[in-house]
C-alpha positions in Angstrom: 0.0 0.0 0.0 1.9 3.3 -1.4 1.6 6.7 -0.4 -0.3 7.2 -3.4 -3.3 4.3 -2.8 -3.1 5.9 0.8 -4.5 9.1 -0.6 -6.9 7.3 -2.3 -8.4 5.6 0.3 -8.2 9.0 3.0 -10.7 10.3 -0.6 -13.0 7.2 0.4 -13.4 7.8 4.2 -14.0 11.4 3.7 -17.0 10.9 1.7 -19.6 10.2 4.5 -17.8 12.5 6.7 -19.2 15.2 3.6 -23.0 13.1 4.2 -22.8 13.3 7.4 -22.0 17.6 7.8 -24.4 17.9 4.8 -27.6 15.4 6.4 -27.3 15.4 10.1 -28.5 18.8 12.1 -25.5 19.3 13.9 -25.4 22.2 16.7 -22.7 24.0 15.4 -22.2 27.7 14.5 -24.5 29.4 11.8 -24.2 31.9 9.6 -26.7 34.7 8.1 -26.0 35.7 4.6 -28.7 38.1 3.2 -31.8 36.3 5.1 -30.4 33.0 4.5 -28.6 30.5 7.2 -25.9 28.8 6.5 -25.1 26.4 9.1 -21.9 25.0 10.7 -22.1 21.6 9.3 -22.4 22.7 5.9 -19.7 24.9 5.6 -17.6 21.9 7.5 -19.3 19.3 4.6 -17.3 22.1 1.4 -14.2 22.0 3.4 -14.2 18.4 4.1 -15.6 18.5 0.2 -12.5 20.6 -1.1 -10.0 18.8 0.8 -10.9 15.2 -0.6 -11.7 16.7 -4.1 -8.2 18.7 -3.9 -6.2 15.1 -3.3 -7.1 13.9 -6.7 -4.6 16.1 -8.5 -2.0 14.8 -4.9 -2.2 11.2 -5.6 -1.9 11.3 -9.4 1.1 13.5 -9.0 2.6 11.5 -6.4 1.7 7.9 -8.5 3.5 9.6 -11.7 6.0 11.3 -9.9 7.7 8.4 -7.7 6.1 5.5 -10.5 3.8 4.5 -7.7 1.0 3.6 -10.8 -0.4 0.5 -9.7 -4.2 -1.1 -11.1 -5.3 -0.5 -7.2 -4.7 3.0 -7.7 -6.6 2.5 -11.5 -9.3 1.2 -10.2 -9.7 3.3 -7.1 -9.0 6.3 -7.9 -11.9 7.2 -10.2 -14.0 5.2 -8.2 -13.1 7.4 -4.8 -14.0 10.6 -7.1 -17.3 8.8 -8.3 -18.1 8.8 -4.6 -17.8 11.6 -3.6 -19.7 13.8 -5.8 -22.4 10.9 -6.4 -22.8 11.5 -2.7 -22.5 15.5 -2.4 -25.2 15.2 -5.3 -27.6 12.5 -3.5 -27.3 14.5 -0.4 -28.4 18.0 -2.0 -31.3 16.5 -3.8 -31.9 15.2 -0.2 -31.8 18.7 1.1 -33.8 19.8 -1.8 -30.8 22.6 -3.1 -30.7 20.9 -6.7 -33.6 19.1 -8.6 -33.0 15.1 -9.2 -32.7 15.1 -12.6 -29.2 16.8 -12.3 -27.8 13.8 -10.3 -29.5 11.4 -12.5 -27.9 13.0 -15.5 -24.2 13.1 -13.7 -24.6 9.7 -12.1 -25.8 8.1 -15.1 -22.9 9.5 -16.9 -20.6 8.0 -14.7 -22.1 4.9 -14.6 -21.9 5.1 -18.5 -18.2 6.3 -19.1 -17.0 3.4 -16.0 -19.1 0.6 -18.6 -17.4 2.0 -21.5 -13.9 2.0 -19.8 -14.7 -1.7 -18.3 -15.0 -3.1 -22.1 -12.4 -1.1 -23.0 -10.2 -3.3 -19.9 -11.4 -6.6 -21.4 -9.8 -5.4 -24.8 -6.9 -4.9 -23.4 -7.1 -0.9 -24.0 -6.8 2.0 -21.9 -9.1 5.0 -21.4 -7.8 7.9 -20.3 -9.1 11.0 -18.5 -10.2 13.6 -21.7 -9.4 17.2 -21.3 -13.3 17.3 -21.2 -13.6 15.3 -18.4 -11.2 17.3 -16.7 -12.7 20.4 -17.2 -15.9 18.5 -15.8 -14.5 17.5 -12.4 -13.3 20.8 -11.9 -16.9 22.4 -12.9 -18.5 19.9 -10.5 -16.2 20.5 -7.6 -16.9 24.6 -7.9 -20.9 24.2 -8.5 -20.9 21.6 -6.1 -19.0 23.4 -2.9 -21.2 26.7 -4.2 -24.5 24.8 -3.3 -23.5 23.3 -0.2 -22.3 27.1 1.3 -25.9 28.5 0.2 -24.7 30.8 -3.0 -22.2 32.4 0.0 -21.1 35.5 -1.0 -23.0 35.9 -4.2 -26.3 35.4 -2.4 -25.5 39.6 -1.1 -25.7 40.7 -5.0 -28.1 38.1 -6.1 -26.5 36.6 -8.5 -27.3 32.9 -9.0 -23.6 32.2 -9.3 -24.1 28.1 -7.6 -27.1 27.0 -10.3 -25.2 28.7 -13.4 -22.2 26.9 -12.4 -24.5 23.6 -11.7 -25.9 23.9 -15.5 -22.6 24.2 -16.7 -21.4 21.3 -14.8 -24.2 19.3 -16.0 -23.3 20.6 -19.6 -19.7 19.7 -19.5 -20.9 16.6 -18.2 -23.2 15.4 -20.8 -20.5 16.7 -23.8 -17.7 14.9 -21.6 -19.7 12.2 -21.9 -20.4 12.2 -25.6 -16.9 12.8 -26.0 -15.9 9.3 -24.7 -18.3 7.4 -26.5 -17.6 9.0 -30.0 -13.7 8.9 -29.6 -13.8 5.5 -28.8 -16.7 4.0 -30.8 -14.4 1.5 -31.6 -14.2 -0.4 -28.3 -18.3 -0.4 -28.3 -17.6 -1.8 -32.0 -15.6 -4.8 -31.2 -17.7 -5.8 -28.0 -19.8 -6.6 -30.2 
């Protein structure tokens, strides 16, 4: 078990600590933010967020870096990021801040890009991350963090600054998405 696959696994075990701020009325601090209340737990829940989302980039660099690559760290590694926004997502539907249709459409992407990558594996081939994809974990982490903290600060000038960056998430997630499938009809072709 490297330092790398360590990382990985600290990802995992932070994701109910995220549930748990976000879901469980915890008597911590509040905060008011033009008529709205933040509370305590949910500002822990987008640090806690942040943190694990933030040692995705760590453990990649420190797999490259030291050649700590290893099909654990393959494997788990997208799985520990599929966690953790499938279960910042389940959780605001839960608290009602996004509609269920936006976590069905991320999740089933997920879901669908993780089959495609799976066939891929049988064939012997290798999927990588797109620069799509990338540019859709990074929109997910900001929208996502945005909705748990309320719209904090943009809720003072009302600008809907958490839901625009949602629907551009969900966007870059369903282009992402297509992305994969078209660049690699090819594995879909030969499973055939």
């Amino acid at each position: 078990m490297n330092l790398a696959n360590r990382i990985t696994i600290a990802r995992m075990i932070l994701v109910p600590v995220v549930m748990l701020f976000l879901l469980v009325p915890l008597p911590l601090f509040q905060v008011r933010a033009a008529g709205e209340t933040i509370t305590g737990g949910e500002i822990l829940a987008a640090l806690v967020f942040v943190i694990a989302a933030s040692t995705d980039s760590l453990d990649g660099y420190i797999a490259r870096k030291h050649q700590l690559i290893t099909d654990f760290g393959k494997f788990m590694d997208p799985l520990a990021d599929k966690l953790l926004v499938s279960t910042a997502l389940i959780s605001l539907v839960a608290m009602q801040r996004i509609p269920a249709w936006i976590a069905i459409v991320v999740i089933a992407r997920e879901f669908a890009v993780t089959g495609l990558r799976a066939i891929a594996s049988t064939q012997g081939r290798v999927i990588a991350a797109s620069g799509l994809a990338k540019w859709k974990t990074a929109l997910q982490m900001v929208a996502l963090v945005a909705i748990m903290i309320d719209n904090w600060p943009f809720v003072y000038i009302g600008f809907p600054f958490a839901m625009l960056s949602m629907y551009a998430a969900v966007l870059m997630t369903i282009l992402s998405g297509v992305d994969y499938f078209v660049k690699n009809r090819q594995v879909i072709d030969a499973g055939h």
